[in-house]
C-alpha positions in Angstrom: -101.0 -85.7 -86.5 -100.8 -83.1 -89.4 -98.7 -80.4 -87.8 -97.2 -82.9 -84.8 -95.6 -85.1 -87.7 -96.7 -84.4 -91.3 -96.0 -80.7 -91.4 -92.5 -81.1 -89.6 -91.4 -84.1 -91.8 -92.6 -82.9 -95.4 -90.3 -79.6 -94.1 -87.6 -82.0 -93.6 -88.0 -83.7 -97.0 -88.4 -80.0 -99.1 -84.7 -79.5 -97.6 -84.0 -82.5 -99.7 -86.4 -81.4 -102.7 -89.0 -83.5 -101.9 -92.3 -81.3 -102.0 -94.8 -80.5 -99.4 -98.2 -80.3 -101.2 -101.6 -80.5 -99.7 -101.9 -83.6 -101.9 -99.5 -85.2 -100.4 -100.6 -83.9 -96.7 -103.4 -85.8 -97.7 -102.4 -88.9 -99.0 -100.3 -89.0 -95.8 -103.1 -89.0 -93.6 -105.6 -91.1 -95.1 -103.1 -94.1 -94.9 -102.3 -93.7 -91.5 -105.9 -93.0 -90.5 -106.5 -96.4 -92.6 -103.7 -98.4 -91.1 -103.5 -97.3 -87.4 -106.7 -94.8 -86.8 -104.9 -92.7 -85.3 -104.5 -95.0 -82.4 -102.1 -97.5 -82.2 -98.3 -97.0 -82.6 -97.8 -100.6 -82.8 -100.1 -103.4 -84.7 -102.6 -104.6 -83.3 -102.4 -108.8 -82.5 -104.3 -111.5 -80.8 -106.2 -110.8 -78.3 -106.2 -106.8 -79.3 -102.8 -106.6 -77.7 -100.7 -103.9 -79.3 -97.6 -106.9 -80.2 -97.8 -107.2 -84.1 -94.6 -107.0 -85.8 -95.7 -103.1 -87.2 -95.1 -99.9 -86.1 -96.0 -96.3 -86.2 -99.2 -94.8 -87.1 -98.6 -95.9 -90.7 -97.6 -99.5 -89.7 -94.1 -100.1 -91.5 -92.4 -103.3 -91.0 -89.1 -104.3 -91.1 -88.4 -106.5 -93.5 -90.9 -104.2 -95.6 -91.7 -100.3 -95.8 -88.3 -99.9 -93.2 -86.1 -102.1 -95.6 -87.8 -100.7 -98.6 -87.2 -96.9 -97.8 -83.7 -97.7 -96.6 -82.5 -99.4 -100.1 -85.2 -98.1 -102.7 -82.5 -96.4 -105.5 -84.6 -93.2 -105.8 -85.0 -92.4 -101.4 -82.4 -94.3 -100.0 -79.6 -91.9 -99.6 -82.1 -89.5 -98.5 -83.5 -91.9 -95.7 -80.3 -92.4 -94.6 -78.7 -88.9 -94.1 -82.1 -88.1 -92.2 -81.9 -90.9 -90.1 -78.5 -89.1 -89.5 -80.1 -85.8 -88.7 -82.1 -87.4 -86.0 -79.7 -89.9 -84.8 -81.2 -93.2 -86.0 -79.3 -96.3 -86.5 -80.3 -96.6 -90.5 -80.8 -100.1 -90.7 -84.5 -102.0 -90.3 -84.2 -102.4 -86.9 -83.2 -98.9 -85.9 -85.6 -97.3 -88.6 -88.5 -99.6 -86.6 -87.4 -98.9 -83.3 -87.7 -95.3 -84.0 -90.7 -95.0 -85.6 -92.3 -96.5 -82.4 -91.9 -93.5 -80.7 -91.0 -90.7 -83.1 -94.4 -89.8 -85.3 -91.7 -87.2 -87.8 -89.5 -89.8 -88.8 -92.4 -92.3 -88.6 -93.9 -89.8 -91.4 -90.5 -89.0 -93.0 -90.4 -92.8 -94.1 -93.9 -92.8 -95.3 -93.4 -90.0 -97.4 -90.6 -91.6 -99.1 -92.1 -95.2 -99.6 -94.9 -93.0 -101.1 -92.4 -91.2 -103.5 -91.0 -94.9 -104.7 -94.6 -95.2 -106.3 -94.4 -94.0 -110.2 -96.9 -91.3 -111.1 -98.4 -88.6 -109.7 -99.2 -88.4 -106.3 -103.2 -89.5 -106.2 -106.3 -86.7 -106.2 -109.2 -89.1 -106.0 -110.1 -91.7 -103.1 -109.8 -94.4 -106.1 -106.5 -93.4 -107.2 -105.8 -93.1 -103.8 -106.6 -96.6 -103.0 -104.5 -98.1 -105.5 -101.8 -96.1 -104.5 -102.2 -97.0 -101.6 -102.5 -100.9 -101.8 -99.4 -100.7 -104.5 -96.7 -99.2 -101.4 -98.7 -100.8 -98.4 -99.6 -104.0 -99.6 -101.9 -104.7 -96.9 -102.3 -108.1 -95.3 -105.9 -107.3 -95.1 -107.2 -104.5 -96.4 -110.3 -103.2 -95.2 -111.8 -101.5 -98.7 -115.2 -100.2 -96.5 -113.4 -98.0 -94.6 -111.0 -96.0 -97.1 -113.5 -93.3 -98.5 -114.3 -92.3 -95.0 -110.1 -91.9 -94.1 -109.8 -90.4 -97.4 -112.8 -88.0 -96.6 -111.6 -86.8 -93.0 -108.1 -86.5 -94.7 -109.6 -84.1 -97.3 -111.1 -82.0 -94.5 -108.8 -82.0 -91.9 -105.9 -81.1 -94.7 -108.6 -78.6 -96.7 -107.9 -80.1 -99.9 -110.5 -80.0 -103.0 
């Protein structure tokens, strides 16, 4: 996921003056590693079926993160010329449709819902967490299992 989405997308977004930091490599993975594992480009529903109404490995919504990145005053002009760049229709539904299947503009958009969030981007899991449940807002978060994403994100990015 790191250099078949993160990488590639934070390159994007320095074009725009965005930065790619390891921080923010990071921070990147440890949500989607808390939201999807890894495993499932589509929320999981009843009956384990892979229906829910969120997509990508970091789970954006509509009516939420999609809408939110797409009208957010500080990343919304900046969504939208990159939904440009890779031929995405830049409303909810085409931002959602496209994060389906495309992991770097999946990650594009989760970088900027993170850069909506005041402060500095977060260096412990704590911080992290907070961060984290502030942009998400989690239906229901799963607290037990955040040190460990945040962990495997420190060492897979090689972050101190």
């Amino acid at each position: 996921m790191l250099n078949l989405a993160i990488t590639p997308a934070l390159a994007e977004l320095t074009r725009c003056g965005i930065p790619d930091t390891p921080t923010a490599r990071r921070f990147m993975l440890a949500i989607a590693l808390q939201e999807s594992s890894l495993a499932h480009r589509r929320q999981v529903g009843a009956g384990g079926a892979e229906n829910g109404p969120a997509a990508s490995f970091w789970q954006f919504e509509q009516g939420g993160g999609c809408k939110g990145v797409l009208t957010h005053y500080l990343v919304a002009s900046t969504m939208r010329n990159l939904c440009a760049d890779f031929n995405v229709e830049p409303t909810p539904a085409g931002l959602w449709e496209a994060m389906r299947y495309h992991d770097i503009v999946a990650a594009i958009a989760a970088r900027l819902l993170i850069y909506t969030l005041p402060g500095k981007l977060p260096t412990t899991p704590a911080d992290g967490w907070a961060q984290y449940i502030d942009a998400w807002r989690p239906g229901k978060p799963h607290p037990q299992t955040w040190a460990s994403n945040w962990e495997l994100a420190t060492l897979t990015v090689g972050e101190k």
